[in-house]
DSSP file (Angstrom, degrees, kcal/mol; ACC not computed):
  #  RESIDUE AA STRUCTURE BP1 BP2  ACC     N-H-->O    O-->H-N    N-H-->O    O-->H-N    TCO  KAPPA ALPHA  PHI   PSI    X-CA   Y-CA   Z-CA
    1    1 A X     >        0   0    0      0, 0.0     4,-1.9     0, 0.0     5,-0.1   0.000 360.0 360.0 360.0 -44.1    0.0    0.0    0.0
    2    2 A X  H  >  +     0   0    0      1,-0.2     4,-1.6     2,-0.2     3,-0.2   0.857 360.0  53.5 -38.2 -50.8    2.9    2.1    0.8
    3    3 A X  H  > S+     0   0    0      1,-0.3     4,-1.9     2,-0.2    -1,-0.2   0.846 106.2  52.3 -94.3 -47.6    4.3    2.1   -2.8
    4    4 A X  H  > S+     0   0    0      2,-0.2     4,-2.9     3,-0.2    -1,-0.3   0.925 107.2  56.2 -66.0 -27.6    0.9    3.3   -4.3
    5    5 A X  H  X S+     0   0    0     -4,-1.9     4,-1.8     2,-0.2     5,-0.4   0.945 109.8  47.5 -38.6 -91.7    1.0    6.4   -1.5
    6    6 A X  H  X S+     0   0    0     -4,-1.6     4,-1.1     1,-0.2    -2,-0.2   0.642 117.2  37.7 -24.0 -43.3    4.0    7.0   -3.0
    7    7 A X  H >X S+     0   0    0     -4,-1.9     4,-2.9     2,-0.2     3,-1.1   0.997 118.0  51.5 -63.5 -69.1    2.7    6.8   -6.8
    8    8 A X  H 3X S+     0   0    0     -4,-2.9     4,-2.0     1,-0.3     3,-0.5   0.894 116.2  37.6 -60.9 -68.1   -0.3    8.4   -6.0
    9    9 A X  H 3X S+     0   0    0     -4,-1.8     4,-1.8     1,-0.2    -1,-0.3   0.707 116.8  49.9 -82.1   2.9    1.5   11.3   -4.2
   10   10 A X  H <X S+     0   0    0     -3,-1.1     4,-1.7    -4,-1.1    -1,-0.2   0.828 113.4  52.3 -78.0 -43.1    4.8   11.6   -7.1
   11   11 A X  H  X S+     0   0    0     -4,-2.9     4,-2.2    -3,-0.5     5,-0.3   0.997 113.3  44.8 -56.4 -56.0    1.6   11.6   -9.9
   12   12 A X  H  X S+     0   0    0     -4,-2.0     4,-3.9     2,-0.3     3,-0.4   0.900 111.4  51.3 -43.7 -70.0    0.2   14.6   -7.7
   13   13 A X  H  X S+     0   0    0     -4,-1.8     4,-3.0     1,-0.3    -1,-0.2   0.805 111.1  47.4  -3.3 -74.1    3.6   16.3   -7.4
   14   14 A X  H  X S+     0   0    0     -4,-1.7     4,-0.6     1,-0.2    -1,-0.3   0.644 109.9  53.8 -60.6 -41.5    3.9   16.2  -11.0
   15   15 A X  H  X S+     0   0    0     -4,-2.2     4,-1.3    -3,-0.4     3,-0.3   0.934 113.6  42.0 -67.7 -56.1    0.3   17.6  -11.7
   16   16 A X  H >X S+     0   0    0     -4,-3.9     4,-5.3    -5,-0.3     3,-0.6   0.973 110.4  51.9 -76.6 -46.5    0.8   20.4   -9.7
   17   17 A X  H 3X S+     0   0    0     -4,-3.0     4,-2.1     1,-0.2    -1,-0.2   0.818 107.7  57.5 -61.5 -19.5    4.3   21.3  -10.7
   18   18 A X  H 3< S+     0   0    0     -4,-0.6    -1,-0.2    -3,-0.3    -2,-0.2   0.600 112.4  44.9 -72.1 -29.1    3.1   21.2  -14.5
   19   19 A X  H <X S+     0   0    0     -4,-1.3     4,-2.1    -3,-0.6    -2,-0.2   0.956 106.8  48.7 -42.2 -78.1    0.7   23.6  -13.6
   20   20 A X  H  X S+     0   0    0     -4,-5.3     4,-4.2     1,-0.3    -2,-0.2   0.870 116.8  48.3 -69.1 -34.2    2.3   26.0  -11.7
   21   21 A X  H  X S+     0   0    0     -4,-2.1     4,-0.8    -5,-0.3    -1,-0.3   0.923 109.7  50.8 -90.1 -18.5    5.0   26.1  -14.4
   22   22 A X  H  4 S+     0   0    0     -5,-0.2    -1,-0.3     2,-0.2     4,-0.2   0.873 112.6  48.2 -58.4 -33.5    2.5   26.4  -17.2
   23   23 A X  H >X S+     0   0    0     -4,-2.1     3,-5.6     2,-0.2     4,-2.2   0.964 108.4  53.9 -52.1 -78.7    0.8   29.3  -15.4
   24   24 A X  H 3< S+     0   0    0     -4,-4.2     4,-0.4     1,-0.3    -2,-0.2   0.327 111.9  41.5 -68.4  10.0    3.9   31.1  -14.7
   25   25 A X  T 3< S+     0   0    0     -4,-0.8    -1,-0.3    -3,-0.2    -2,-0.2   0.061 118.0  47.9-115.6  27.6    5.0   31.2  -18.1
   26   26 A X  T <> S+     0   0    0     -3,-5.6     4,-0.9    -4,-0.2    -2,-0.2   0.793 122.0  37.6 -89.7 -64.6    1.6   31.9  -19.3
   27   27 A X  T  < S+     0   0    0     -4,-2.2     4,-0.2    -5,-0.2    -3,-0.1   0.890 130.9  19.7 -32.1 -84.1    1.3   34.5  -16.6
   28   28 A X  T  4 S+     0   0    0     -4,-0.4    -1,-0.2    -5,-0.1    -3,-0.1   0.645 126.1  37.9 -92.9 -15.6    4.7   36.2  -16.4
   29   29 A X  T  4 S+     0   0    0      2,-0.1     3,-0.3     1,-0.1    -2,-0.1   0.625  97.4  65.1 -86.0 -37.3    6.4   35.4  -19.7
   30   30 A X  S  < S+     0   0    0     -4,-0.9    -3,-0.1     1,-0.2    -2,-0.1   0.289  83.1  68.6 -96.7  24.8    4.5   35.4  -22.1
   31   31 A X  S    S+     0   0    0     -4,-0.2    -1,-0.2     1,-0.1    -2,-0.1   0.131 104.6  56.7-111.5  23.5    3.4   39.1  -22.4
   32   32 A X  S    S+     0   0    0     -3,-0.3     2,-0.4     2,-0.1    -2,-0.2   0.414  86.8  82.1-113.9  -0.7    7.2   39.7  -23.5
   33   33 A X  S    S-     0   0    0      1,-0.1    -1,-0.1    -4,-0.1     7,-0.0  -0.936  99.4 -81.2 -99.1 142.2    7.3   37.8  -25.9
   34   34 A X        -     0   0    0     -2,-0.4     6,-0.2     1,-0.2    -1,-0.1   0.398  24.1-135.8   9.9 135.0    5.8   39.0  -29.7
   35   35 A X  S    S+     0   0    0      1,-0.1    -1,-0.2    -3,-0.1     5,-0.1   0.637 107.3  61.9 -65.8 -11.0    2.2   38.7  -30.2
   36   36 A X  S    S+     0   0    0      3,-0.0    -1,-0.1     2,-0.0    -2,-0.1   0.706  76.6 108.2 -68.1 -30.5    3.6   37.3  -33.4
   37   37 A X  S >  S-     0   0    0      1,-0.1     3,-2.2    -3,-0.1     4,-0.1  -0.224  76.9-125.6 -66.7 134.3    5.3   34.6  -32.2
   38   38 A X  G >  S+     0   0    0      1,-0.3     3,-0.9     2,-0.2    -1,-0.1   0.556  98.6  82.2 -83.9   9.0    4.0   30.9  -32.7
   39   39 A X  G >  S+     0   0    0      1,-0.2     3,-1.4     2,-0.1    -1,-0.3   0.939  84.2  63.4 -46.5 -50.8    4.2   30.5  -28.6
   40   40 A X  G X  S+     0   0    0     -3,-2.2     3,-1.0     1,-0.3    -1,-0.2   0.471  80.7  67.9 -72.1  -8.4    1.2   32.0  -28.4
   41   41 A X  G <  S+     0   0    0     -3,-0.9    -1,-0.3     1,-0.2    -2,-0.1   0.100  96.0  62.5-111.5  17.2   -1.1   29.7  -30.2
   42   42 A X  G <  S+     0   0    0     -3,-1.4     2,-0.3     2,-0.1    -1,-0.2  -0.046  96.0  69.5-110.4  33.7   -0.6   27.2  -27.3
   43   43 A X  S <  S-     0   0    0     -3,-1.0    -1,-0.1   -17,-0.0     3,-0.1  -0.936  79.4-125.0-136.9 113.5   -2.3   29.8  -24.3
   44   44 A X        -     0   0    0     -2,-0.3    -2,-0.1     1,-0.1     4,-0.1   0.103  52.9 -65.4 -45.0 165.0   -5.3   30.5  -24.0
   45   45 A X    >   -     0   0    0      1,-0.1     3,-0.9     2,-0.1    -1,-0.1  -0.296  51.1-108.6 -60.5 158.2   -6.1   34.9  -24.0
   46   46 A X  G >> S+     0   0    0      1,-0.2     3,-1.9     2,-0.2     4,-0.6   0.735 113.4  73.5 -57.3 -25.8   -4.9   36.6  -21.1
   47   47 A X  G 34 S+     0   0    0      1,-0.2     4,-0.4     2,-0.2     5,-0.3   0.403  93.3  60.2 -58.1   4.9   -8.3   37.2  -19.6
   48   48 A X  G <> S+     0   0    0     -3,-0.9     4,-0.6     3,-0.2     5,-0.4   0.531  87.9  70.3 -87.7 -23.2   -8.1   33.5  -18.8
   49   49 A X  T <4 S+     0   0    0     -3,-1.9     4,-0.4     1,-0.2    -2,-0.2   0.838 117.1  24.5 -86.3 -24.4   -5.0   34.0  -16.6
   50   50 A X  T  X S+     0   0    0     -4,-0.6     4,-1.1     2,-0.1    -1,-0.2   0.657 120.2  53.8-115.4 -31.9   -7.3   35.8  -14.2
   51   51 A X  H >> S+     0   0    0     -4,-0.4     4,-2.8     2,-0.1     3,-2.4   0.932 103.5  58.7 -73.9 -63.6  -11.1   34.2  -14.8
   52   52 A X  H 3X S+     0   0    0     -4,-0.6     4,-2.0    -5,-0.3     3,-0.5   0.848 108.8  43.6 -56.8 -55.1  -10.0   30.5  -14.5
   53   53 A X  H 3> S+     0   0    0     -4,-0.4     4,-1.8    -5,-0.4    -1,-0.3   0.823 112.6  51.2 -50.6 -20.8   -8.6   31.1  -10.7
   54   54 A X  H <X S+     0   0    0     -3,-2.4     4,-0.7    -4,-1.1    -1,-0.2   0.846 107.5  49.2 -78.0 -31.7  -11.4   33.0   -9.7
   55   55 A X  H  X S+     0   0    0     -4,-2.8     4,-3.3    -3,-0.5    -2,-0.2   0.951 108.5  61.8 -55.2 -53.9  -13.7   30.3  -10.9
   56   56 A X  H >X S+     0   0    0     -4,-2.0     3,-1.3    -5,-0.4     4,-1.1   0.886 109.4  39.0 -22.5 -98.8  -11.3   27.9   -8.9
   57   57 A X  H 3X S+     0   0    0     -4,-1.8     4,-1.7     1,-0.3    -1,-0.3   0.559 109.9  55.1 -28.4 -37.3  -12.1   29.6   -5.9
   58   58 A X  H >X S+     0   0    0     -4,-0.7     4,-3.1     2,-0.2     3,-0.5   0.988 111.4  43.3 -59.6 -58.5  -15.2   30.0   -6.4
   59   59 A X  H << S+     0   0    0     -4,-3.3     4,-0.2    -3,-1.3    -2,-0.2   0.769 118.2  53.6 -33.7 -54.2  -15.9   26.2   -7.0
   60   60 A X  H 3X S+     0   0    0     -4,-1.1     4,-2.3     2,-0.2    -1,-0.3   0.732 106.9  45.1 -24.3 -64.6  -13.5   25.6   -3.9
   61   61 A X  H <X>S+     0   0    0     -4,-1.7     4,-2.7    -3,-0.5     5,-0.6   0.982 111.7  54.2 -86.4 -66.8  -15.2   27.7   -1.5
   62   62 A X  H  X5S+     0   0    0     -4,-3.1     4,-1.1    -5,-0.2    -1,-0.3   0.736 106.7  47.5 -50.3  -9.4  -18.6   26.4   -2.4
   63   63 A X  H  45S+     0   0    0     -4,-0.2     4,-0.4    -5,-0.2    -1,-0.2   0.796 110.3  53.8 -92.6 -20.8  -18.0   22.8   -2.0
   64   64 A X  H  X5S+     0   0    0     -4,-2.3     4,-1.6    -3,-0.4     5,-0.4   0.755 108.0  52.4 -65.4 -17.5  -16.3   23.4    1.5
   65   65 A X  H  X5S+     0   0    0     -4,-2.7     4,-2.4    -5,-0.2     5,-0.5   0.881 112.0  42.6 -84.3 -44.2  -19.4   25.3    2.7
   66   66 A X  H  X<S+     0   0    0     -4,-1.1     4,-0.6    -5,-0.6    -1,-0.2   0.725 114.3  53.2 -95.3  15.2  -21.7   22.5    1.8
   67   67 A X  H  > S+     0   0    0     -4,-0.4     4,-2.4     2,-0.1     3,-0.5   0.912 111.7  45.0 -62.2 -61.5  -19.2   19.7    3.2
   68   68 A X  H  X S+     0   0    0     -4,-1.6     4,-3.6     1,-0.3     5,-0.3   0.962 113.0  50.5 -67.1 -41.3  -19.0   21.6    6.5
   69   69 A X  H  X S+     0   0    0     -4,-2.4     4,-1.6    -5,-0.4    -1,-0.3   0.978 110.5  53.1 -61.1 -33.9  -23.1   22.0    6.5
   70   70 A X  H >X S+     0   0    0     -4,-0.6     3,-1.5    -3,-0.5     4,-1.3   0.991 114.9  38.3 -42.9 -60.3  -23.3   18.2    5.8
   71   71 A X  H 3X S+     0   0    0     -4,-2.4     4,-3.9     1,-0.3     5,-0.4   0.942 115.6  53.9 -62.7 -31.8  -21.1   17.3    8.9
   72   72 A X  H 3X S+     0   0    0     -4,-3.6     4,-0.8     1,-0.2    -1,-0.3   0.862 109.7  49.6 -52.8 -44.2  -22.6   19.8   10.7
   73   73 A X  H <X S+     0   0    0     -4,-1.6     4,-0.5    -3,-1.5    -1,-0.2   0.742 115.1  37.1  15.6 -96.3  -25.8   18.3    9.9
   74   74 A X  H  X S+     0   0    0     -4,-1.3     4,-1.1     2,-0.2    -2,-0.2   0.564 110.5  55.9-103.5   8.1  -25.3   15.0   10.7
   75   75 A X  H  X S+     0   0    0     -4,-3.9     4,-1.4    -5,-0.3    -2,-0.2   0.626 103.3  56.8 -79.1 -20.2  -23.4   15.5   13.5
   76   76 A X  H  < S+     0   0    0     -4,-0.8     3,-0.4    -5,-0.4    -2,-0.2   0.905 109.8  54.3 -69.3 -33.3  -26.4   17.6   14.6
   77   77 A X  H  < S+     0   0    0     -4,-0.5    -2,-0.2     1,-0.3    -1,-0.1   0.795 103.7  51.8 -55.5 -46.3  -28.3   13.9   13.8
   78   78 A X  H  <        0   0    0     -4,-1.1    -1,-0.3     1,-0.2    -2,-0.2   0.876 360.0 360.0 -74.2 -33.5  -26.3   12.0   15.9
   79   79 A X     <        0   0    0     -4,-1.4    -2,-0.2    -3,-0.4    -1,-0.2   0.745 360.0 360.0 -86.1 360.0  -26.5   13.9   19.0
């Protein structure tokens, strides 16, 4: 079981760091380079760099609110 931890959290790792560094040359690199330049026609527009986290968050914060009201819930059930 150990050794799938390990997979599981090296896949994770990997996810995230593929991310961050696709962001942050979406983000901070690529408004110096050309608009001309055939980089660009693998980034979505820059209004993206700022709507898709906020959506994130959004998504985020509402499914922790209606976690916590479950347990809250049915921890109100059990007593």
């Amino acid at each position: 079981m150990e050794l799938a931890d390990r997979a599981v959290g090296l896949l994770l790792t990997l996810t995230s760091l593929s991310i961050f560094t696709y962001y942050t040359f979406w983000v901070i690199i690529l408004p110096l380079v050309d608009s001309d330049h055939f980089v660009h026609k693998y980034f979505l527009p820059q209004e993206y760099a700022i709507l898709i986290p906020v959506y994130a968050a959004v998504a985020l914060i509402c499914f922790l609110s209606v976690f916590i009201g479950y347990v809250m819930l049915k921890s109100k059930k059990k007593a």
